[in-house]
C-alpha positions as CSV (number, residue, x, y, z in Angstrom):
1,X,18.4,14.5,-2.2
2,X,16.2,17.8,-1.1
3,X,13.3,17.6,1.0
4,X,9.8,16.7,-0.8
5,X,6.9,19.5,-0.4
6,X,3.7,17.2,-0.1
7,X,0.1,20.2,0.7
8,X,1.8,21.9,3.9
9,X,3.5,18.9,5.0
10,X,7.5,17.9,4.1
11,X,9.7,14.8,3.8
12,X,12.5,14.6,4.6
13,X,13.9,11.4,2.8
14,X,12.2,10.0,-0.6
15,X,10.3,6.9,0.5
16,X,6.7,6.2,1.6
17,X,6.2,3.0,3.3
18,X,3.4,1.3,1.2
19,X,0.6,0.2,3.0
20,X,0.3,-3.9,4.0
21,X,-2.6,-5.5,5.2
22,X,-4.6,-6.9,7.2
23,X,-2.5,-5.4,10.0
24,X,1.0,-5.8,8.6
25,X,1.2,-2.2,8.4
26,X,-0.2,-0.3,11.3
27,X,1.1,2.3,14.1
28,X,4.1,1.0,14.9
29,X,5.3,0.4,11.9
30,X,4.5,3.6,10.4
31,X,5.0,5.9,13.2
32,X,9.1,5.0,13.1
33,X,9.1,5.3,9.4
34,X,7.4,9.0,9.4
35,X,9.9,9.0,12.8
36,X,12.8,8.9,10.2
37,X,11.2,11.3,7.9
38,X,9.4,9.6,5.3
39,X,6.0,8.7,4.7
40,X,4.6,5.8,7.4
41,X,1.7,4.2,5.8
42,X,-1.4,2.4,8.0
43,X,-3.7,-0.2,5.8
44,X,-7.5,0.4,6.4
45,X,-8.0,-3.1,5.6
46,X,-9.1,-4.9,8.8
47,X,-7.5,-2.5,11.2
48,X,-9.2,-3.7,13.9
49,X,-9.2,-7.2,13.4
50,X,-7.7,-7.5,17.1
51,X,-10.8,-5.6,18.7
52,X,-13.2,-7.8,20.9
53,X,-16.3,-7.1,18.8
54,X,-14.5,-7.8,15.6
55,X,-16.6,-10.5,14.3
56,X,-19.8,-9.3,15.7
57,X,-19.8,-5.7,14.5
58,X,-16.9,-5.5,12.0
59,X,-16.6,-1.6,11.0
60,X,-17.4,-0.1,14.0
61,X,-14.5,-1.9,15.5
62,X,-12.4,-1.2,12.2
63,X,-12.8,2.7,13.0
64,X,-12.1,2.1,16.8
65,X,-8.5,0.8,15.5
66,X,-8.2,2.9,12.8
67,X,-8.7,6.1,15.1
68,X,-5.9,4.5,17.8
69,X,-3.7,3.5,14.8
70,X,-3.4,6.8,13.6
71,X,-2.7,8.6,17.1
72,X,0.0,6.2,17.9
73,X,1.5,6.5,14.9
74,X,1.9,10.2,15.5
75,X,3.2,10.0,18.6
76,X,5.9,8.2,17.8
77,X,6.6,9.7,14.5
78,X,6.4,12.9,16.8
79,X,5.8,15.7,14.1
80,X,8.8,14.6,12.0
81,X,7.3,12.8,8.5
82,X,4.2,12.2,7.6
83,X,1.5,9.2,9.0
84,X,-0.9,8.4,5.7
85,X,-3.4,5.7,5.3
86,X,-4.2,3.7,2.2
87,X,-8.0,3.2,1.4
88,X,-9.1,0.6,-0.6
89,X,-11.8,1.7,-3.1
90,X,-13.0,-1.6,-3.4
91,X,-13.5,-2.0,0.1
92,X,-17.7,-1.7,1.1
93,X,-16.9,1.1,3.7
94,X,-14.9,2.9,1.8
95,X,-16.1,6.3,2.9
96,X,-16.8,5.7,6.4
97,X,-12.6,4.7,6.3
98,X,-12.0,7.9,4.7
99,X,-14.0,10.6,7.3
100,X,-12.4,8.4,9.8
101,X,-9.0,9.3,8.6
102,X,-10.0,12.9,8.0
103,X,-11.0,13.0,11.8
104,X,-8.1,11.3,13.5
105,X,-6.0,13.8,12.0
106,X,-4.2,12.1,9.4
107,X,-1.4,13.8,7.3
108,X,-2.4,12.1,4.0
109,X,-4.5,9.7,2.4
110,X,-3.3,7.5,-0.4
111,X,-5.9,5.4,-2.4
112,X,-6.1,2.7,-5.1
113,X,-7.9,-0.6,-6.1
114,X,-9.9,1.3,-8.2
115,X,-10.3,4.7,-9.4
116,X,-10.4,7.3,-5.9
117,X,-12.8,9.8,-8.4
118,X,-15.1,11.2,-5.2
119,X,-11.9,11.1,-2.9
120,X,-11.3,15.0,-2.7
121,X,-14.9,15.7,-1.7
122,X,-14.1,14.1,1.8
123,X,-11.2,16.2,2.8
124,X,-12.6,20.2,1.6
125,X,-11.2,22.7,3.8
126,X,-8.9,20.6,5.4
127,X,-4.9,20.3,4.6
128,X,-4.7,16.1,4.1
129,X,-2.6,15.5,0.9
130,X,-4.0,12.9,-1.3
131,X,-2.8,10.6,-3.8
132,X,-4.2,8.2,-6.6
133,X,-2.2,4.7,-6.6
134,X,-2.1,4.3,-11.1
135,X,-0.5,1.9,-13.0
136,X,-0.7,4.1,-16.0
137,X,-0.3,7.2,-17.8
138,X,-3.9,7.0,-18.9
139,X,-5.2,6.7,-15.5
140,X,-3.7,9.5,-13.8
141,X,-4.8,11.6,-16.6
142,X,-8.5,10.8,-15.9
143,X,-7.8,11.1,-12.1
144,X,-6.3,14.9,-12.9
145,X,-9.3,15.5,-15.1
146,X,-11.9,14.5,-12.9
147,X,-10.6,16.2,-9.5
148,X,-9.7,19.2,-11.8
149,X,-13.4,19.5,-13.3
150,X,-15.5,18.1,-10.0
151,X,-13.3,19.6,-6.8
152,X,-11.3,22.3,-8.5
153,X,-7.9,19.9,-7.1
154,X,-5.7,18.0,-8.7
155,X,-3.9,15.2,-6.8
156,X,-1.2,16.6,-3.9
157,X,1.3,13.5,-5.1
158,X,1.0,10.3,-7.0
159,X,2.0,6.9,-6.2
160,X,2.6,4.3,-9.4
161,X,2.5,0.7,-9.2
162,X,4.3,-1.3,-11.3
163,X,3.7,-4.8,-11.8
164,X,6.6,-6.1,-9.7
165,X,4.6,-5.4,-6.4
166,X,3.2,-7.6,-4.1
167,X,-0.9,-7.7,-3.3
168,X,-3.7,-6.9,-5.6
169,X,-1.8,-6.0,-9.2
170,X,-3.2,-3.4,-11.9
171,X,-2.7,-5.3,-14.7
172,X,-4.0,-8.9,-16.1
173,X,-2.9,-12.2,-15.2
174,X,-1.6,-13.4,-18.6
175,X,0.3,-10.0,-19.0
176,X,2.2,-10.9,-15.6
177,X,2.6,-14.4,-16.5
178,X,3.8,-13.7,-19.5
179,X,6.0,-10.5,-18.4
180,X,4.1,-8.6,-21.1
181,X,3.5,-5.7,-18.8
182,X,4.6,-1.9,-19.4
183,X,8.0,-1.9,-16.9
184,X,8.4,1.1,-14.3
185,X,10.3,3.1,-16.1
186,X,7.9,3.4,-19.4
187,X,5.1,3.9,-17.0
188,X,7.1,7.3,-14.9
189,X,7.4,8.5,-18.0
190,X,3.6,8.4,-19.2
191,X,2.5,9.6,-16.0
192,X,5.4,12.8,-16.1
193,X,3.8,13.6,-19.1
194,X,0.0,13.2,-18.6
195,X,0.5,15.3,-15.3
196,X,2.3,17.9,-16.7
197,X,-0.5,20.1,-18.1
198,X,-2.5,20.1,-15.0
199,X,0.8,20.9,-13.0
200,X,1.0,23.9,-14.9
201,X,-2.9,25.1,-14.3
202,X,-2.7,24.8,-11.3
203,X,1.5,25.9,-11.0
204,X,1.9,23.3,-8.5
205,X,4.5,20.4,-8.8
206,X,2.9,16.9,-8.2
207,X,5.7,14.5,-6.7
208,X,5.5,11.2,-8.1
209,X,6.6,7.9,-5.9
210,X,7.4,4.5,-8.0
211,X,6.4,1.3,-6.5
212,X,6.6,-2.4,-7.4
213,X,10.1,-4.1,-7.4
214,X,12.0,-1.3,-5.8
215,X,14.5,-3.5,-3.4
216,X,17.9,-0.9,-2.8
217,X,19.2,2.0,-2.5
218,X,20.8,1.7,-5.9
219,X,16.6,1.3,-7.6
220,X,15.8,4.4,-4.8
221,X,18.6,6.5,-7.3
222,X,17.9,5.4,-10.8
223,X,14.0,6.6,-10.2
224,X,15.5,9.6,-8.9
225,X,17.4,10.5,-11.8
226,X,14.3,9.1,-14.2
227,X,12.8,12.0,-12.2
228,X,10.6,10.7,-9.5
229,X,10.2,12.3,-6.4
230,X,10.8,9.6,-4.5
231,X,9.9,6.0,-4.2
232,X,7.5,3.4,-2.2
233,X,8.6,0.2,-0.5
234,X,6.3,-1.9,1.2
235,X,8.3,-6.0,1.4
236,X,11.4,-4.5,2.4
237,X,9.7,-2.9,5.9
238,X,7.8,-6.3,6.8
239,X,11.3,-7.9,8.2
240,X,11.8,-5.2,10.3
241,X,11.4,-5.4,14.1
242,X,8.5,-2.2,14.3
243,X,5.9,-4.6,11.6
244,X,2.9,-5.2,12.8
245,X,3.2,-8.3,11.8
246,X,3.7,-11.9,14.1
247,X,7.6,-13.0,14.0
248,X,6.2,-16.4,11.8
249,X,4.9,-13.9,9.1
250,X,8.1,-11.7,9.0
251,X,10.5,-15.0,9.3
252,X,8.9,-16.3,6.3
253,X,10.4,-13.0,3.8
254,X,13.5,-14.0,5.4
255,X,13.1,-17.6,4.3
256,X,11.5,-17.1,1.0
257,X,13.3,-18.5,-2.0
258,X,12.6,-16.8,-5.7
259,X,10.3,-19.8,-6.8
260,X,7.9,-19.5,-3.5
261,X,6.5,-16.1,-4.9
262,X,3.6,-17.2,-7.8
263,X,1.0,-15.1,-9.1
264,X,-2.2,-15.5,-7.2
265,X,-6.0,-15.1,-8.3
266,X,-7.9,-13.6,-5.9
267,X,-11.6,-14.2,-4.5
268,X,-12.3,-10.8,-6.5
269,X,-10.7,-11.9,-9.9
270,X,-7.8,-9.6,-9.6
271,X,-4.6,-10.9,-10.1
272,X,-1.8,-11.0,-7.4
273,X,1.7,-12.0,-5.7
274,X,2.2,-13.7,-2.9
275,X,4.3,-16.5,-1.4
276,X,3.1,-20.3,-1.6
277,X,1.4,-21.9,1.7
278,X,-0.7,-24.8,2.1
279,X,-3.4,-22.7,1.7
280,X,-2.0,-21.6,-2.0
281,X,-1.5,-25.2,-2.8
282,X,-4.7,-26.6,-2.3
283,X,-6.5,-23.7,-4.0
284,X,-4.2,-24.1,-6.9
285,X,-5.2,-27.7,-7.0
286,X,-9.0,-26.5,-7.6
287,X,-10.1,-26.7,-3.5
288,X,-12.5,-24.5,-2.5
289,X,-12.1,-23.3,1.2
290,X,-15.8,-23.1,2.8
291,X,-16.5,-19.7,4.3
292,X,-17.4,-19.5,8.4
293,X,-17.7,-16.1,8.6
294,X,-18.3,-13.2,5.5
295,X,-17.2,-10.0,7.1
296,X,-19.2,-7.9,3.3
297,X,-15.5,-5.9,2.9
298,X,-15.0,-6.1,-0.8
299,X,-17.4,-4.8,-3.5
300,X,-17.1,-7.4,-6.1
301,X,-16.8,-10.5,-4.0
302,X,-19.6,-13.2,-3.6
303,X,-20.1,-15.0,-0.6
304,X,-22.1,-17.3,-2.7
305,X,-19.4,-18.5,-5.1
306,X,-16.0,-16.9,-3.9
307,X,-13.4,-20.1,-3.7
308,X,-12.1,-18.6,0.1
309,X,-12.6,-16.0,2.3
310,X,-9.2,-13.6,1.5
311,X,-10.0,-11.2,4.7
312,X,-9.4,-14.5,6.8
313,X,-6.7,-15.7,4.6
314,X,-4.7,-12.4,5.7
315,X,-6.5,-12.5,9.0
316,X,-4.6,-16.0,9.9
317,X,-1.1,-15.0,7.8
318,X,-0.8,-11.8,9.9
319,X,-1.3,-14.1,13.6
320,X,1.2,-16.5,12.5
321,X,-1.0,-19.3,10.6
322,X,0.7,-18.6,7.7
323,X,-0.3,-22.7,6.2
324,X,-3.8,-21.4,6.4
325,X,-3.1,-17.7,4.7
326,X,-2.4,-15.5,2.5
327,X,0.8,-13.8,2.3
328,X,0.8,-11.1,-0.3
329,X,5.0,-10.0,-1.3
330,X,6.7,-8.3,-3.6
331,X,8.5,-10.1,-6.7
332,X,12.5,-9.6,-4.4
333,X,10.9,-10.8,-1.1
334,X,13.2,-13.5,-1.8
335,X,16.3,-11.2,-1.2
336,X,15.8,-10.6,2.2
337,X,18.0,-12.1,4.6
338,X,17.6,-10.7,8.2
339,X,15.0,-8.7,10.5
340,X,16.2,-5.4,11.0
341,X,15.1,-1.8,12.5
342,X,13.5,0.3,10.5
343,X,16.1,3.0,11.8
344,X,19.1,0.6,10.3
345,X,17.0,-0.3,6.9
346,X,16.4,3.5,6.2
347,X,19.7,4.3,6.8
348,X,21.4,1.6,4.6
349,X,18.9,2.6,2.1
350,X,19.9,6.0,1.8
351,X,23.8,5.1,2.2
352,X,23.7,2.9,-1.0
353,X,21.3,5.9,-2.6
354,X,24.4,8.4,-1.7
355,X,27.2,5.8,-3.1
């Protein structure tokens, strides 16, 4: 393994945490990963649902958290790594996330849940990597294309889901169901090849990161010989002891069994994977959950006829009502037997990449 060149920024082991929310992945948890020398990752989504004026004025108190996320995430990563956020394109203050970033001093911004197409135009003169999340070849290209033609950039890394991963999927709920989808491997390969030319304009390698499934050490060196740059693992870093997360939440990935993780529609019509709860249950059984409270965070949902509020369905998962919540996981969740340090996950991670 070498050292990964991201903008002006390096790492120093190939894995980005992904980002988890609402508030499974803030500060502490990715200060120690960047600590360690990857890529800690903090979730815009709901940062600050902790603040005092949370419900009353939701987005000013998301940048409040956002801002202290970000600082104490690079204090304790301490200049080693790098502290990223993920931004939601689908989320309503999408831009006002993004400047927020860009002032805090973030190291790099990663977005997905849509197409980031305006991203670049938020971060001129600055030295902020960014990176598109795609789940295909097809997609990066028109991501390269548009930066190229509208900001004179093309993307600093890129970060592809497969549909193994937990949260908010790329791809349709039949094709998951069904296990028709294009696997990770297919999907490196198209997005090798569709960055290729614009790698060369521009004489500037663009890492690539795979996501979605990636459990080991042993996945961590097949996608590094497929020739990724690294990977991204988000379910493995919620049992350790640095998540953001309550103890309930983490203690359910180390009691999850293979059949608790379905495939879950969300309020927005996107597809996704989570774990069963009570909450799961009696939606699947056609309940609708009345709203108290809409906090306007998604583009596409409707107050009017969403079945449940998902922002509150994280909201309580994250606190420890996990019967009332939503707990987004990847498809091994189920494989995960103990809480750990992220110092002692990393490090068996990158033993079993070695062997």
């Amino acid at each position: 393994m070498t050292n990964i060149k991201i903008g002006s920024k390096e790492l120093t082991i190939p894995i980005i945490q992904g980002g988890m929310g609402v508030g499974v992945s803030l500060g502490n948890l990715s200060g120690h990963v960047a600590k360690n020398g990857g890529m800690g990752v903090i979730s815009t989504a709901h940062p600050g649902y902790r603040e005092e004026n949370f419900l009353k004025d939701t987005t000013h108190s998301n940048l409040i958290a956002l801002d202290k996320e970000i600082k104490k995430a690079k204090a304790i990563a301490n200049g080693k790594g790098m502290v990223a956020v993920n931004v939601m394109v689908a989320i309503t203050d999408y831009d006002e996330m993004v400047k927020q970033s860009v002032e805090s001093g973030v190291d790099a911004i990663i977005s997905g849940a849509g197409l980031p197409l305006t991203l670049p135009k938020h971060t001129k003169d600055t030295d902020i990597a960014l990176a598109p999340i795609v789940s295909s070849g097809r997609v990066a290209t028109l991501i390269c294309r548009t930066w190229d033609k509208k900001f004179n950039v093309i993307p600093d890394f890129i970060v592809i889901e497969g549909s193994e991963a937990g949260g908010h999927l790329g791809f349709g709920k039949d094709e998951l169901v069904e296990g028709k989808t294009q696997s990770l491997e297919e999907i490196l390969k198209d997005v090798l090849a569709a960055i290729a030319p614009y790698e060369e304009k521009y004489n500037k390698k663009i890492p690539v990161f795979v996501a979605g499934g990636v459990y080991d050490g042993k996945d961590i060196r097949h996608f590094l010989d497929l020739n990724a740059s690294g990977v991204q693992m988000a379910t493995r870093f919620i049992a350790t002891q640095e998540c953001d997360a309550s103890d309930t939440y983490k203690q359910m990935f180390v009691d999850c069994k293979k059949e608790d993780i379905v495939i879950v529609k969300s309020p927005v019509g996107m597809p996704g994977r989570a774990m069963r709860t009570k909450l799961i249950d009696r939606l699947a059984d056609g309940e609708t959950i009345p709203l108290t409270h809409c906090f306007n965070c998604l583009k596409p949902c409707d107050p009017k006829t969403t079945p449940y509020c998902i922002s509150m369905a994280l909201i309580n998962a994250v606190k420890g009502d996990v019967d009332q919540g939503l707990v987004f996981c990847g498809s091994n969740a189920y494989r995960i037997e103990a809480i750990q340090s992220v110092d002692t996950l990393i490090s068996e991670l990158l033993k079993e990449c070695e062997e």
